[in-house]
C-alpha positions, 0 to 999 in steps of 0.5 A: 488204644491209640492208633500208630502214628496216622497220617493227614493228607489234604490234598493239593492246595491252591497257590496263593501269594499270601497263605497262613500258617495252617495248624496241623491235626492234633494227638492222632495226627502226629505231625505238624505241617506247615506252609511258608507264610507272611500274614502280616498283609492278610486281613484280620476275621471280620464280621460279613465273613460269617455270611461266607462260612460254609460247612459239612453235615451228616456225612454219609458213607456209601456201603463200598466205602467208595462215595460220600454224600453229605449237607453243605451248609452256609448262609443265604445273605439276601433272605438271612438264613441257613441253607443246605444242599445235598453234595456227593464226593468221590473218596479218592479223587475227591471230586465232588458235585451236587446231589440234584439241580433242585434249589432249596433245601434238601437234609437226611441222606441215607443210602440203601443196603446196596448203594444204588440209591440214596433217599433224602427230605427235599423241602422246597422253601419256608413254610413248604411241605417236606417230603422224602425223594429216592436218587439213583446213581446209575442215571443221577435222576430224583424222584418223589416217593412220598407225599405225606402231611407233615416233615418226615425225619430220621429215614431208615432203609429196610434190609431188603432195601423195599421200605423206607421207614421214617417218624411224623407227628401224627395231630390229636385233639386240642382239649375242648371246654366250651363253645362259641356262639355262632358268629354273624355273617360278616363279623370279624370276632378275635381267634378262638381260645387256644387250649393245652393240657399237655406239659411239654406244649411249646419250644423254643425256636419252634413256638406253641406246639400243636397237639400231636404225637411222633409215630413210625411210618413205612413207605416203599422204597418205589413210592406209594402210600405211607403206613403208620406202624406204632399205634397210641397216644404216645411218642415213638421215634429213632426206628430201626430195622429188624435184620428180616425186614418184618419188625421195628424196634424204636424208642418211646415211653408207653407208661400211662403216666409218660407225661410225668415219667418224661426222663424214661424211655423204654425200647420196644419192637412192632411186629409190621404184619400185625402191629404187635408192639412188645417191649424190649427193655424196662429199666428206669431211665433212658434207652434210646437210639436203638441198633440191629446188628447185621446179622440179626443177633444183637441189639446194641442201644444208648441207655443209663439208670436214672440216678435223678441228678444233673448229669450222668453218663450214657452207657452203651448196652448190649443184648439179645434182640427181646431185651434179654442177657442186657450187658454194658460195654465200655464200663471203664469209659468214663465218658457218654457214648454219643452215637452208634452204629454196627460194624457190616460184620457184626464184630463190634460197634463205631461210637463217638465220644468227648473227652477233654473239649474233643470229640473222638471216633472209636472202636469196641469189639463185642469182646469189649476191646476199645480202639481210638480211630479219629479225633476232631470231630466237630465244627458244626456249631456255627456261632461258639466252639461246642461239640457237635458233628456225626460220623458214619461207616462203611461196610469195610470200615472206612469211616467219614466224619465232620472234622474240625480244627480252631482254624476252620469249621467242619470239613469232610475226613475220612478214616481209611486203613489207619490213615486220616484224610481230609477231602474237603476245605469248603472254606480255603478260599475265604479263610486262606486269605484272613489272619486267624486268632491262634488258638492254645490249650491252657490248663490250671488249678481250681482255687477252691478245691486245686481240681485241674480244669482246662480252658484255650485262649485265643491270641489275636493276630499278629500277636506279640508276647511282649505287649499287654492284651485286654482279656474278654472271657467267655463262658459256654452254656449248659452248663452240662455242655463243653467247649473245646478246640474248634472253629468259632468265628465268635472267638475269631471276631472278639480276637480280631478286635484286639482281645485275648479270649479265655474260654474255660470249662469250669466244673459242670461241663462235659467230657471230663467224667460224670464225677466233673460234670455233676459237681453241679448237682444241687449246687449251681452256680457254685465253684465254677465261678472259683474255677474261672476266675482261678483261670483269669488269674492263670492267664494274668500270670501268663504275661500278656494279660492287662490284669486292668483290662478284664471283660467277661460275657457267655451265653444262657448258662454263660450268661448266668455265669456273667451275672454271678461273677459281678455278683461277687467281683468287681475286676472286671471293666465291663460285662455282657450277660447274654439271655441269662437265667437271674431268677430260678423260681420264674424261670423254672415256671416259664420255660420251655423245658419247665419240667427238667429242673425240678429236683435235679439242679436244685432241691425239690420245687419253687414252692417247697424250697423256696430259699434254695431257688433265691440262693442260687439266683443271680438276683440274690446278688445284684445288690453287689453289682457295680459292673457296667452290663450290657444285657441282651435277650431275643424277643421270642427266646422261650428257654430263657425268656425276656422277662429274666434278662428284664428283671437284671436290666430293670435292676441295674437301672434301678441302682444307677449302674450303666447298663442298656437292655438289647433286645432281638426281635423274632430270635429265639434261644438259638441267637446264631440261627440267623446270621445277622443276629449272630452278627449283631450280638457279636457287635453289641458285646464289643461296642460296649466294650469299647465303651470302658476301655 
């Protein structure tokens, strides 16, 4: 239930000449402030701003509620890279230093039970070891504790605050079938054979994975030698204290068939004196993210009966700490449960959830009570406006988060006593002196089946209702994904070259329920090209919109949307089928996540249903398409890989349509990881553009 009429303080803002117009924090924060502004002198979003961006990650509060240390991100401009610095704030004065004087990269804070110390992952450079470091408040000093073979991740604190428990990769043998001779002194022969009998053996971003398998570690708190706790050949992660200090529960699939049984997980609980591992739940589908209660009474965990479909929602369970008296909370939430975490009374749990393109901060008591506390959480995806962002707890309840707003990305908030307080802006002095793109909600009805989706546009600056604006629609990934009111500065960049950006969230995407977003379940692409162009024609209808100047482009599920749109219109001037999936028979074989699709987006497999496989390709449509596309794919993109973008380019080419096939050398699926890259994405898709004007 929502809360009464919260306030939002920012703190004092900076005197400036020219300021903007600032939107106020929607529906919990009731009210809308603005400041005084001419931004008709103010410089539009331009694209070397991007290097300048910066914004917050995992904020984590300390058990007084008093201090919050979190990741400041942005980009390195000379090495064209992400970087991030561990930051501590004060919650009231909201005065705020670095961590350590260490340069480099430092990740993963966590504070111990008492809130004297804080430990981290300090990785000194690219292609340097990672390893886990403990900082005292009293005396501001950092120490290594670790020293360890491979990247610690997901650190936890013991109850006690004496060990620190993390999850490595632990290496195993690389199946072996034959040998070389010896080779003679001074030869120089090619690389040994590389051999792999696993499923999941590469990544996208990461390339070929060595063989390995993910394991529980303790190390004390003080420094000393790592002790692995889980045991075999499978993956155990997400560890989570017992309220004694004496056990672990984590998450795994233990199953002698756990390669093929890939969409179970189960939870169990180690024993750290004699490693006994017993499990805890048995049900078919997923339990993750395991979570003690403070008083050692219940176990609370994300889960969900696999119903073998495209989507279904993330339950949030509860039970005994063995697995027994299982019940559901929030049964009447029609949303996944993304992240938990205890209230320090053991009286409920904090959890996060989207709903309608907005991410929200919640309440639920044991009893099953719900209360809304914060809404906007997000601004971490850096590139297009998806979900994202964490939160985390004091042991009063105060709650810090990630907030965002379509006019800047994640900052620090902080939920306090009913009250809302942002104690951040990272980026006032960049975006306090550029004239944004507002962004509006609209909503329409779908022409197959009169649904209601929702879609925002963004107006470009200085708008004038009067005039007639080319459109250039946006279409998310996913397509189980969801895009929504945060900051983007694609959107910003495509709206400062004079466009109306529509982005939709045709049915498919998440937050509006697991009935919306499983609409697509054996039926992908289907009526969610009928909801998006229902939606271009609810923003022709709108009055500003030249129904003559129509452009259309989206990434990866956007960019199959893009395919299939000019498949079967020719409206629009010109498209962008960015890294798009054109053949799902090659692509469900070649992928990095090869495995995932088969029976869940469409019907049995390539070979068994090979007519399905064509039918919902965009390949099968290319015959149709008189639109001028610009295609583009990164080199090293294992999710859809190049070959899939080369077989709509060679396509176009052969049938004399105007196209040109942009290539990105060692970018991976994640485009935006680099900024250059994300830049030059961004101005590819409006050269060409520009171009059919």
């Amino acid at each position: 239930m929502p809360l009464s009429t919260p306030t939002l303080t920012r703190g004092s803002l900076r005197e400036q000449s020219r300021t903007f117009f600032v939107a106020a924090l929607c529906s919990l924060m009731s009210s809308q402030a603005s400041i005084a502004q001419d931004s008709q002198n103010l410089q539009s979003f331009q694209a070397l701003d991007i290097f300048e961006i910066e914004w917050a990650l995992n904020p984590q509060i300390s058990p007084d509620g008093e201090q919050v240390v979190y990741r400041r991100m942005g980009f390195d401009i000379m090495q064209d890279r992400r970087r991030g610095d561990l930051w501590l704030i004060d919650v009231d004065s909201q005065a705020q230093r670095k961590l350590s004087s260490f340069e480099g990269n430092e990740a993963s804070a966590v504070w111990s039970p008492d809130g004297a110390r804080i430990a981290y992952v300090r990785t000194a450079g690219e292609g340097e070891g990672s390893e886990i470091y403990v900082h005292w408040l009293a005396d501001g000093q950092s120490a290594r504790v670790s020293r360890l073979p491979g990247t610690p991740k997901d650190i936890q604190w013991s109850p006690d605050g004496k060990e620190l428990a993390f999850v490595m990769d632990v290496k195993s043998e690389a199946p072996t079938i034959a040998s070389r001779p010896t080779m003679p002194e001074g030869a120089n022969w090619a690389a040994k054979p590389r051999l792999t009998d696993r499923m999941y053996h590469e990544r996208d971003g990461s390339g070929y994975l060595e063989a390995a398998f993910s394991h529980v570690f303790v190390v004390p708190a003080d420094g000393g030698t790592a002790r692995q706790v889980t045991q075999g050949d499978f993956h155990h992660r997400e560890p989570s204290w017992g309220a004694d200090s004496g056990s672990i529960t984590v998450s795994g699939n233990r199953s002698p068939d756990w390669q093929y049984d890939y969409r179970n997980t189960e939870l169990y609980r180690v024993t750290l004196k004699t490693g006994e591992t017993v499990p805890v739940t048995t049900s078919d589908g997923p339990d993750r993210h395991p979570t003690l209660s403070p008083d050692g009474k219940h176990l609370a965990w994300l889960g969900a009966t696999d119903k073998k479909q495209a989507f279904q929602v993330t339950r949030l369970r509860i039970a005994n700490p063995d697995g027994s008296s299982m019940r559901e909370l929030l049964g009447d939430l029609d949303r996944s449960v993304k992240a938990i975490a205890w209230a320090a009374d053991s009286s409920g749990l904090y959890f996060q959830y989207d709903d309608k393109g907005r991410t929200k901060v919640a309440f639920v008591s044991l009893k099953d009570k719900m209360k809304n506390l914060a809404d906007n959480l997000g601004g971490t995806s850096i590139g297009r406006p998806y979900a994202g962002g964490s939160f985390s707890v004091s042991d009063s309840g105060v709650v810090a988060y990630t907030h965002t707003r379509p006019e800047y990305p994640a900052d620090i908030a902080i939920y306090k006593r009913n009250k809302l307080s942002l104690i951040t802006r990272l980026n006032a002095d960049l975006l306090d002196q550029r004239n944004l793109g507002e962004t509006r909600e609209i909503w329409w009805k779908s022409s197959y089946d009169q649904r209601d989706i929702q879609g925002w546009m963004v107006l470009p600056p200085n708008f004038d209702p009067t005039k007639k604006y080319p459109l250039l629609v946006e279409n998310h990934g996913g397509p189980i994904l969801n895009y929504g009111e945060r900051f983007s500065p694609e959107m910003q960049l495509f709206a400062a070259a004079g466009y109306v950006v529509f982005y939709p969230n045709a049915r498919g995407s998440t937050s509006y329920g697991e009935e919306f977003a499983n609409l697509l379940y054996h039926n992908y692409p289907g009526q969610d090209y009928d909801d998006t162009m229902s939606g271009v024609d609810a923003m022709i209808a709108e009055g500003f919109i030249d129904p003559e100047q129509l452009y259309v482009t989206g990434g990866s599920a956007g960019g199959i949307m893009t395919a299939w749109i000019i498949g079967k219109t020719d409206r629009f001037r010109a498209a962008a089928a960015i890294k798009p999936v054109m053949n799902w028979y090659s692509k469900t074989l070649n992928a990095d996540n090869w495995y995932n699709y088969y029976h869940t987006r469409i019907p049995g497999t390539p070979w068994t249903n090979p007519n399905d496989y064509l039918k919902f390709s965009p390949i099968s449509l290319v015959g149709n398409v008189n639109t001028p596309t610009l295609v583009m794919v990164g080199l090293d993109d294992l999710r859809t890989p190049p070959s899939q973008a080369k077989q709509l380019y060679h396509a176009l080419k052969y049938r004399k349509v105007p196209t040109t096939l942009v290539e990105l050398p060692g970018a991976s699926h994640f485009i935006a990881k680099r900024p250059s890259q994300l830049i030059d994405k961004i101005s590819h898709i409006l050269g060409w553009f520009e171009r059919y004007q």
